[in-house]
C-alpha positions in Angstrom: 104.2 110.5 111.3 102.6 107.6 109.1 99.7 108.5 106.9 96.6 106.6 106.7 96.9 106.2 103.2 99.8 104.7 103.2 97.9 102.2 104.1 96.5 102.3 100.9 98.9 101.6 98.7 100.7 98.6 96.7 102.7 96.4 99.3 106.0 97.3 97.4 105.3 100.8 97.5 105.3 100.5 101.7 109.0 101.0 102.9 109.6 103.9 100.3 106.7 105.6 101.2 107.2 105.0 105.3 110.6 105.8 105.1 110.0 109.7 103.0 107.4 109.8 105.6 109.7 109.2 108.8 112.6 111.4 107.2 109.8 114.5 106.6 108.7 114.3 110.6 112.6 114.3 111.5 113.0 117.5 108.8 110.5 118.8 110.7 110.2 122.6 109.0 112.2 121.4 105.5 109.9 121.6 102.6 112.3 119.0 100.9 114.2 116.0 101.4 117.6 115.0 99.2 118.1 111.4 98.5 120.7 109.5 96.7 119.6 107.4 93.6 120.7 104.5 94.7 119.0 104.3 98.0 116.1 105.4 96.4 116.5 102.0 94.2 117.1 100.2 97.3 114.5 101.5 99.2 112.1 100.8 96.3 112.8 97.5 95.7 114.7 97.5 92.3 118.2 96.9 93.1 117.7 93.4 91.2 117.0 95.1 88.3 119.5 94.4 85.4 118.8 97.6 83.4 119.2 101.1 84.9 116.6 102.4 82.2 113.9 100.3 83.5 114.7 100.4 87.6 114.7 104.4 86.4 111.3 103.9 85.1 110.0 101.7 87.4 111.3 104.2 90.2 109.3 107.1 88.4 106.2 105.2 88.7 106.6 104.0 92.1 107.1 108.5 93.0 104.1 108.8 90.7 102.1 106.9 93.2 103.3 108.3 96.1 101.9 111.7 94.5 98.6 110.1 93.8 98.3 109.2 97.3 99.7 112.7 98.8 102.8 111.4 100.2 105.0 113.3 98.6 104.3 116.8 97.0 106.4 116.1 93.9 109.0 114.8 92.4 111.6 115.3 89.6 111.0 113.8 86.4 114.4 112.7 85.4 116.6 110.6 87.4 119.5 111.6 88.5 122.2 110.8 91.4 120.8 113.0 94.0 116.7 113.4 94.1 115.3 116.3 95.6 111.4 115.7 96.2 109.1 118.3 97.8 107.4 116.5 100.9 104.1 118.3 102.5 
């Protein structure tokens, strides 16, 4: 259940972006997917980050390109413990 534009993006973007991508083929019919924050942070690489504000950020944009790449359907635009993003 990999897309081909995965392929496509930034390097650090990959295990985010394969890992939404394997959880959506095991959801099979769910039109979400729930993730803790700090997986999420994990996941994206920013669990070195000193400053929650700026892994928060830096998190957002990460999501952002996910959209832009059609990887993920949307995504909320405030951080919070539990993310709930909208997967195709």
């Amino acid at each position: 259940g990999i897309k081909h534009r995965t392929l496509e993006l930034q390097s650090e973007d990959l295990a985010l972006a394969e890992w939404i991508q394997v959880r959506k083929s095991q959801a099979m019919n769910s039109k979400y997917i729930n993730m803790d924050r700090d997986f999420l942070i994990k996941l994206a690489g920013l669990q070195g980050t000193k400053h929650v504000g700026c892994a928060n950020r830096n998190l957002l944009r990460k999501l952002k390109r996910l959209k832009e790449k059609g990887i993920i359907i949307d995504y909320p635009q405030k951080i919070t413990s539990v993310m709930r993003m909208q997967i195709r």
